[in-house]
C-alpha positions as CSV (number, residue, x, y, z in Angstrom):
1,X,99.1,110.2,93.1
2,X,99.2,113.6,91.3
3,X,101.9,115.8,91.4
4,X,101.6,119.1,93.6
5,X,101.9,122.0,90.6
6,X,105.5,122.3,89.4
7,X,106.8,119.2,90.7
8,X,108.0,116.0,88.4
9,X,106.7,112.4,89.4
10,X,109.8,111.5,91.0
11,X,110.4,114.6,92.9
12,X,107.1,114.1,93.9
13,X,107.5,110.5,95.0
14,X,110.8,112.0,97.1
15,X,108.6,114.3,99.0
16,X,106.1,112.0,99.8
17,X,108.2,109.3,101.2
18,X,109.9,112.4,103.3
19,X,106.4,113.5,104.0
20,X,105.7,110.2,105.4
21,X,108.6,109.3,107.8
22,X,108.7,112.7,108.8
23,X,105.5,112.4,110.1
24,X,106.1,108.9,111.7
25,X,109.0,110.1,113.2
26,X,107.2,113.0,114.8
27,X,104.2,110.9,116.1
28,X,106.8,109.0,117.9
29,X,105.6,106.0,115.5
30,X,107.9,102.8,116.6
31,X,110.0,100.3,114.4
32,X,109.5,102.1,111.4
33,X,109.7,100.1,108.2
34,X,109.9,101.1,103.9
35,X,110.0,98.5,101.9
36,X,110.6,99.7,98.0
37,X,107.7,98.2,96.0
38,X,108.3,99.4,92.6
39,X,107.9,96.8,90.6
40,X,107.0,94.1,93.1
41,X,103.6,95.6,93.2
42,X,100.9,98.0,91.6
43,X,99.7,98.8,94.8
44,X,102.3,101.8,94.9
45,X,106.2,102.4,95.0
46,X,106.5,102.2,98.3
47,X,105.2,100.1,101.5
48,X,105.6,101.5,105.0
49,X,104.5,100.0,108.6
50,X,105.0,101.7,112.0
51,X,103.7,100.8,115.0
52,X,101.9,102.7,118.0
53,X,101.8,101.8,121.6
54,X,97.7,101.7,121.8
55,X,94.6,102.5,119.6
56,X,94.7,106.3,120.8
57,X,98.5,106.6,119.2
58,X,97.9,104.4,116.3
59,X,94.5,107.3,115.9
60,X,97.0,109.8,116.5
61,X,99.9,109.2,114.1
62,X,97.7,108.1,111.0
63,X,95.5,111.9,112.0
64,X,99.1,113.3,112.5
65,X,100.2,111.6,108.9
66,X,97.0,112.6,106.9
67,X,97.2,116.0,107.7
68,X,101.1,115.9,107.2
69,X,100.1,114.8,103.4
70,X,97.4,117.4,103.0
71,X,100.1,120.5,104.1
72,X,102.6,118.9,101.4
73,X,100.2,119.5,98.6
74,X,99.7,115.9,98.4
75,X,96.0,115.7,97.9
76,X,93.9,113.6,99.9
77,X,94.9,110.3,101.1
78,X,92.2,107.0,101.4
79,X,91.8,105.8,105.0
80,X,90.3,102.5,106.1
81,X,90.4,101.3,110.0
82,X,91.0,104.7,111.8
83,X,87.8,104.1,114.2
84,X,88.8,101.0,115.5
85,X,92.7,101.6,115.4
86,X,93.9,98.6,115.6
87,X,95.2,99.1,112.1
88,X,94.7,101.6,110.2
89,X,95.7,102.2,106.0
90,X,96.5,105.4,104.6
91,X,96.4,104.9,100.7
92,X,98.2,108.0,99.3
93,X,98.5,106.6,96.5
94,X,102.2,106.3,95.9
95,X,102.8,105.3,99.2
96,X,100.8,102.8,101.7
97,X,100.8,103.3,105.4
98,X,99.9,100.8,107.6
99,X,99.6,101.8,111.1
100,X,99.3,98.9,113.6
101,X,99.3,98.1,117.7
102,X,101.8,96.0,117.9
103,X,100.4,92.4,118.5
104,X,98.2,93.1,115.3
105,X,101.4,94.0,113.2
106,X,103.2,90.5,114.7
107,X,100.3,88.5,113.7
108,X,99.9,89.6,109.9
109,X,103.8,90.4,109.7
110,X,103.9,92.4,106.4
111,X,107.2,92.8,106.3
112,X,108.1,89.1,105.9
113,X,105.2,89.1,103.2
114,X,107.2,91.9,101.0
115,X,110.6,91.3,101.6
116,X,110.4,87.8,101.0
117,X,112.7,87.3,97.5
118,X,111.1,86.8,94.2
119,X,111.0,83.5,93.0
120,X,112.3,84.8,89.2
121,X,115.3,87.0,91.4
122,X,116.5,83.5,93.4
123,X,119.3,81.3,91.5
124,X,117.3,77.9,91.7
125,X,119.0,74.9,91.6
């Protein structure tokens, strides 16, 4: 993601994590998560997943977050899955949302997926 004008890369990453879970946390998004990707992934720095009680908040909060991003300066984030809502990604580059109604987010449970320990990180005996 490009920096807004005058801002360094990890100022920049600061604000658009804050940007973020501000947001969530506005939206009344539920069981907010961050998982730190940097160097797990090259998908971005960091992973975040919130939940919303029905397709209208899940629409709501990932609307709520995209123009959260835009007002930061933080350019123009990539959305996939906003019309049906069940779960919805906002690529800002950086940072990956994922939005979902809560029996979608239990049945792909990210969060196991990418806090699960590396293999090289684990003592193997």
């Amino acid at each position: 993601m490009p920096s807004p004008a005058g801002i360094s890369g990890n100022d920049a990453a600061s604000l658009a994590i804050t940007t973020v879970l501000a947001s969530l946390e506005d939206s009344k998004a539920e069981n907010i998560v961050s998982i730190d990707i940097q160097g797990k992934s090259s998908l971005g720095d960091y992973m975040v997943i919130a939940s919303g009680r029905s397709h209208r908040h899940v629409s709501a909060v990932a609307d709520h977050l995209l123009k959260a991003l835009k007002d930061a300066g933080l350019g123009m984030a990539r959305v996939e899955g906003l019309a049906s809502a069940d779960w919805v990604l906002i690529d800002s580059g950086d940072i990956i949302v994922h939005v979902f109604r809560p029996e979608v987010r239990e049945f792909y449970n990210l969060e196991k997926m990418w806090q699960a320990p590396d293999l090289e990180e684990e003592t193997l005996h």
